[in-house]
C-alpha positions in Angstrom: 115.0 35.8 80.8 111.9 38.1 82.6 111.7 41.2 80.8 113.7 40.5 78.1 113.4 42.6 75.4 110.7 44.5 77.1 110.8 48.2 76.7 108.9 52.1 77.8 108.1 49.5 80.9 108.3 50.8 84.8 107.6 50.2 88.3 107.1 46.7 87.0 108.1 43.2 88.6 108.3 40.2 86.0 109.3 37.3 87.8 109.2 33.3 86.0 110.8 32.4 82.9 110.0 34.6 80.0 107.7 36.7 82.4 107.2 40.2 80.5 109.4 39.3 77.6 109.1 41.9 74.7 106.7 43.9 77.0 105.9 47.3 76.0 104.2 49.9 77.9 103.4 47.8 81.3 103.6 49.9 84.1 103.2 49.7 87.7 102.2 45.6 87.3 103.4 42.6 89.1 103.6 39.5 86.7 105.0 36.2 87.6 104.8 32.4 86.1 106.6 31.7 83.3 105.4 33.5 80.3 103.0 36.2 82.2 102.8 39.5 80.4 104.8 38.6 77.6 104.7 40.8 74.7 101.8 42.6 76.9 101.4 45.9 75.3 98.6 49.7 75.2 98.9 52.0 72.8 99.1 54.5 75.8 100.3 52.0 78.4 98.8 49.1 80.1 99.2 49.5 84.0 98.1 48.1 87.2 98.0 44.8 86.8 98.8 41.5 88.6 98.9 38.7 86.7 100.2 35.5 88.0 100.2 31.9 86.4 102.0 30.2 83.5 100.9 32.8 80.4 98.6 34.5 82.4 98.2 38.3 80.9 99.9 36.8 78.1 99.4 38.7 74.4 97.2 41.4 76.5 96.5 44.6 74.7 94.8 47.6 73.7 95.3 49.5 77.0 94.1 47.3 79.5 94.2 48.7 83.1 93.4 47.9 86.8 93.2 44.3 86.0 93.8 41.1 88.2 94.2 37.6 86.2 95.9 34.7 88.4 95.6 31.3 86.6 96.8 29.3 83.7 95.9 31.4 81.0 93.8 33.6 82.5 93.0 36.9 80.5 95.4 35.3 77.6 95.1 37.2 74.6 92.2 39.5 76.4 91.7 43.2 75.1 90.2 46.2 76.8 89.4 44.2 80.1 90.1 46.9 82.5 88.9 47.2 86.2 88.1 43.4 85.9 89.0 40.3 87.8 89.6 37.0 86.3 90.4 34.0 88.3 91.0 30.6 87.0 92.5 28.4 84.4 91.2 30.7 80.5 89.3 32.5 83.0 88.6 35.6 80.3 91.2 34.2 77.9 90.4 35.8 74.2 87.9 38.4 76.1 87.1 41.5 74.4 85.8 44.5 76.2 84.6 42.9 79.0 85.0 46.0 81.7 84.4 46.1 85.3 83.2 42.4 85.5 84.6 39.3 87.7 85.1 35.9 86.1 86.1 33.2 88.4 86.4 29.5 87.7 87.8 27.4 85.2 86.7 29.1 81.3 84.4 31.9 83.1 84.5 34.7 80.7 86.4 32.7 78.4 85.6 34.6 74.8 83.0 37.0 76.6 82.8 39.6 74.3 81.4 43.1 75.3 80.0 42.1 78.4 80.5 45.1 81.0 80.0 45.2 85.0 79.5 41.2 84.7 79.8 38.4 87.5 80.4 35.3 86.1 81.3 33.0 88.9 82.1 28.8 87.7 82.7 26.1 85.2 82.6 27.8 81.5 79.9 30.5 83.4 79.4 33.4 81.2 81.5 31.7 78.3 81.6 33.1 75.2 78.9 35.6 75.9 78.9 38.4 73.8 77.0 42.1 74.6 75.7 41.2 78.0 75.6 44.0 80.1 75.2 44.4 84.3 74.5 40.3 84.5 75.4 37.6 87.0 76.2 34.6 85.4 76.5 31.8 88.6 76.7 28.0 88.3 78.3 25.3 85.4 77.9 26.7 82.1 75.3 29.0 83.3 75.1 32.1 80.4 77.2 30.1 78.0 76.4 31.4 74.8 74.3 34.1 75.9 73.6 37.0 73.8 72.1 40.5 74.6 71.0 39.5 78.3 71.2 42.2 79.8 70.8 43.3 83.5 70.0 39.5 84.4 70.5 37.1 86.8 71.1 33.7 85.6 71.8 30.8 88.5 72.4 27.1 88.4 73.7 24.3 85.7 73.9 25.5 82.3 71.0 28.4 83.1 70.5 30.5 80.3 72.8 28.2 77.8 72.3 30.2 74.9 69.8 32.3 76.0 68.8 35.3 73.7 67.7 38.5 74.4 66.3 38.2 78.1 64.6 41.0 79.6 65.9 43.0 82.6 66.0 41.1 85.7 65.1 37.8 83.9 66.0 34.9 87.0 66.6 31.8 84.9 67.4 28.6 86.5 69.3 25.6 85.7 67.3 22.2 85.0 65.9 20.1 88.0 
């Protein structure tokens, strides 16, 4: 049943069971696994977008565009994510307004909220962060927590856990 009940969708591939179902709005997006972009939906459209894995994409909305999410639950119930990548298992699942940033690994991004033109590369990296800006979040649990750690860089195992405030360029490392 891909694409059923989905509607105002075009030059749109839904592929897997369920894929796209009760879509609305998706255009010009490839999603396949079972359950990927369904009931996906923009107030204007959502568009170009690949997402690929059991419920990947799934419950996305508020008009998100340009945005790659290939893993179980990746970008699942995400909103306003657009330009961004997010690769791995709740890679950016529940992320809000997280634009023009890369999450990759299993939970990167997961419940990042506001965190624009972000790299968040591993294990829970850059988890629940909420208003960091222009950051790079690398390593296991490195940024989780973070908040309002802006243009940073913050490398190695569970680096800036709940880290406050940093100022710009801040290098914080993981423990020895």
């Amino acid at each position: 049943h891909a694409g059923y009940h989905a509607e105002y969708c075009s030059g749109t591939i839904f592929m897997g069971s369920g894929a796209g179902r009760a879509a609305s709005g998706v255009t010009d997006s490839v999603c396949i696994g079972k359950n990927a972009g369904n009931v996906a939906s923009g107030l204007t459209g959502t568009s170009h977008m690949v997402l690929i894995g059991s419920r990947a994409g799934t419950n996305l909305n508020l008009d998100t565009n340009s945005l790659v999410a290939i893993g179980r639950d990746a970008a699942y119930a995400a909103s306003g994510c657009n330009s961004s990548a997010m690769i791995g298992h709740d890679a950016g699942k529940n992320s809000f307004n997280v634009r023009y940033t890369v999450a990759v690994g299993p939970s990167a991004g997961l419940q990042a909220s506001g965190s624009d033109y972000s790299v968040m590369v591993g294990n829970q990296a850059g988890e629940s962060t909420l208003v960091s800006d222009q950051s790079v979040f690398i390593g296991h649990r490195a940024g989780h927590t973070a908040s309002g750690v802006d243009d940073s860089i913050i490398i190695g195992e569970r680096a800036g856990l709940a880290l406050s405030g940093a100022y710009p360029t801040s290098p914080a490392h993981g423990p020895k």
